[in-house]
C-alpha positions in Angstrom: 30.2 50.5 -18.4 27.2 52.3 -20.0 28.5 50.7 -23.9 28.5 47.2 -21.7 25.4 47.5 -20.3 23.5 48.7 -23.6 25.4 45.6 -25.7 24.3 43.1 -23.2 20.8 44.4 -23.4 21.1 44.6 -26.8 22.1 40.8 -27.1 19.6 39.7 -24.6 16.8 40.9 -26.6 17.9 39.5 -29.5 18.1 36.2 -28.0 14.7 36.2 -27.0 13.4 37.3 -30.5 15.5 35.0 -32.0 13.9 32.2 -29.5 10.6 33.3 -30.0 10.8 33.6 -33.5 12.3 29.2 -33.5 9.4 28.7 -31.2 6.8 29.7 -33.6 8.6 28.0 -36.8 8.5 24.7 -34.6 4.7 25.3 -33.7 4.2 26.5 -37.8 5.7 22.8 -38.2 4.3 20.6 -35.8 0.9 21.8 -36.8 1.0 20.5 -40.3 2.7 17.3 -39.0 0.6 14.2 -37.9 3.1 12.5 -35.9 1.4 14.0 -32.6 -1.3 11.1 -31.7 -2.9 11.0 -28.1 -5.2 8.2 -27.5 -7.5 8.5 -24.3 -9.7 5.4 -22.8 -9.4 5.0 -27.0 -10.5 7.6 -28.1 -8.0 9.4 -29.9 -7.2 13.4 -29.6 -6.3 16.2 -31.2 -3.1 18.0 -30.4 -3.9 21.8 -32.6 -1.7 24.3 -32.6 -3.3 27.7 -32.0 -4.0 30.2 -34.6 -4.1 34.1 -35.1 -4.3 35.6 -31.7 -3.9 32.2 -29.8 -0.6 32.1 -31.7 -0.1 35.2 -30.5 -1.0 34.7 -26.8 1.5 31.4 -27.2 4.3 33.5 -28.8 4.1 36.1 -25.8 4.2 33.5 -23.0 7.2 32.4 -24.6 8.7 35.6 -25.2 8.8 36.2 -21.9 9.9 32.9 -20.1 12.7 33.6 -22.4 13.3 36.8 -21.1 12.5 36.1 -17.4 15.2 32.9 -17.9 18.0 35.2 -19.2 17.9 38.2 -16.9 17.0 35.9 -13.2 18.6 32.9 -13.5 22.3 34.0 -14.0 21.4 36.2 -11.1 20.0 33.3 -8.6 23.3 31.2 -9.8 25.3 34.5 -9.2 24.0 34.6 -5.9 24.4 30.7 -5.2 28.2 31.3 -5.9 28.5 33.9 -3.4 26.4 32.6 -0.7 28.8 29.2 -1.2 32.0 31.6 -1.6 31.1 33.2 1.9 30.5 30.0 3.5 33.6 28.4 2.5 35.5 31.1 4.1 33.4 30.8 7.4 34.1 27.4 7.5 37.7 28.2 6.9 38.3 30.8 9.5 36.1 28.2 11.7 38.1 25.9 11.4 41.4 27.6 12.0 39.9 29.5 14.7 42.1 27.3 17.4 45.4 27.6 15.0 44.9 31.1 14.8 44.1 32.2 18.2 47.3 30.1 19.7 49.2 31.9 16.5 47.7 35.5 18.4 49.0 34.5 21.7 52.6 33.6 20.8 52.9 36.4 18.7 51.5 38.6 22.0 53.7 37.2 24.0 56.8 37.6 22.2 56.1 40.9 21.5 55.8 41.5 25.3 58.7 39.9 26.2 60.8 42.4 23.9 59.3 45.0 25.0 61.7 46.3 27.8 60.5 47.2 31.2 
């Protein structure tokens, strides 16, 4: 469980680094790019990509979106599952509630009557 745990881990983080690392070759390109035009009551702006530590500030935020999007969100979907997997069988056993309580008296009452006295 332990060589599980440490590979998923493992493979997790490497995702992230590997995201991160797309997200700042995508901001390296778009800034060089001119394609990115904004025009306000005309006056156009400037979209610029940030620099040094900015880039740095950026490349953390995304760093840990990433992260915080691998570890709790197959967790809330986990629990979604389950929470629907336990109402299903509620409603089930609602359902046949009648089915199985008439089921529990003939089965009581034949098991009385061989009973002897």
């Amino acid at each position: 469980m332990r060589v599980v745990l440490r590979i998923s881990l493992i493979l997790l983080l490497l995702i992230v680094v590997l995201g991160t690392l797309a997200v700042a070759g995508i901001l390296s390109w778009v800034g060089e790019q001119e394609t990115v035009r904004i025009i306000v009551d005309g006056e156009p702006w400037a979209l610029t990509v940030p620099t040094g530590w900015g880039l740095v500030g950026v490349l953390a935020a995304v760093a840990a979106t990433l992260l915080i999007l691998l570890t709790v969100l197959p967790f809330v979907v986990l629990l979604a599952l389950v929470i629907g997997l336990i109402g299903t069988v509620l409603g089930g056993l609602v359902a046949l509630a009648p089915v199985l309580i008439v089921a529990g008296l003939i089965w009581w009452l034949v098991q009385r009557s061989r009973q002897p006295s």
